[in-house]
C-alpha positions, 0 to 999 in steps of 0.5 A: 118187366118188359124185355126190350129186344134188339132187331136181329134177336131170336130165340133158340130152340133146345137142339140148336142150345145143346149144338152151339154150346156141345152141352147135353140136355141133362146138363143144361137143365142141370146148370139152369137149376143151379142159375148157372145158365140161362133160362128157358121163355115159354114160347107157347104150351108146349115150346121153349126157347132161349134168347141167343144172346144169353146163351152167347153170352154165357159162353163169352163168360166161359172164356177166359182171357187170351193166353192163359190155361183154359184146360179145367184139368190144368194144374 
């Protein structure tokens, strides 16, 4: 499948994914094992990144609508 990838579009390396979305790196690759996030292109033999906006779009999934209780400890 080719990815056809819009001009402002860049790969983010795992320092920046754990900063922007406040995830350790255990848990990232935790909810990549249970296809809950994005995964990772190989960028080369030793380098990974993920698309940005995947990753801002999986946050955008964790939002929820405007006024209601987002606390996961809500009753």
């Amino acid at each position: 499948m080719i990815y056809q990838l819009k001009q402002d579009e860049r790969f983010l390396r795992l320092p920046e994914v754990k900063h922007i979305t406040a995830l350790s790196r255990a848990h990232i690759y935790l909810l990549i094992s249970k296809d809950e996030f994005p995964k990772q292109y190989k960028l080369g033999q030793r380098a990974a990144g993920w698309l940005e906006s995947e990753v801002l779009a999986w946050m955008q999934s964790k939002i929820t609508p405007t006024g209601s209780d987002h606390r996961s400890d809500a009753p």
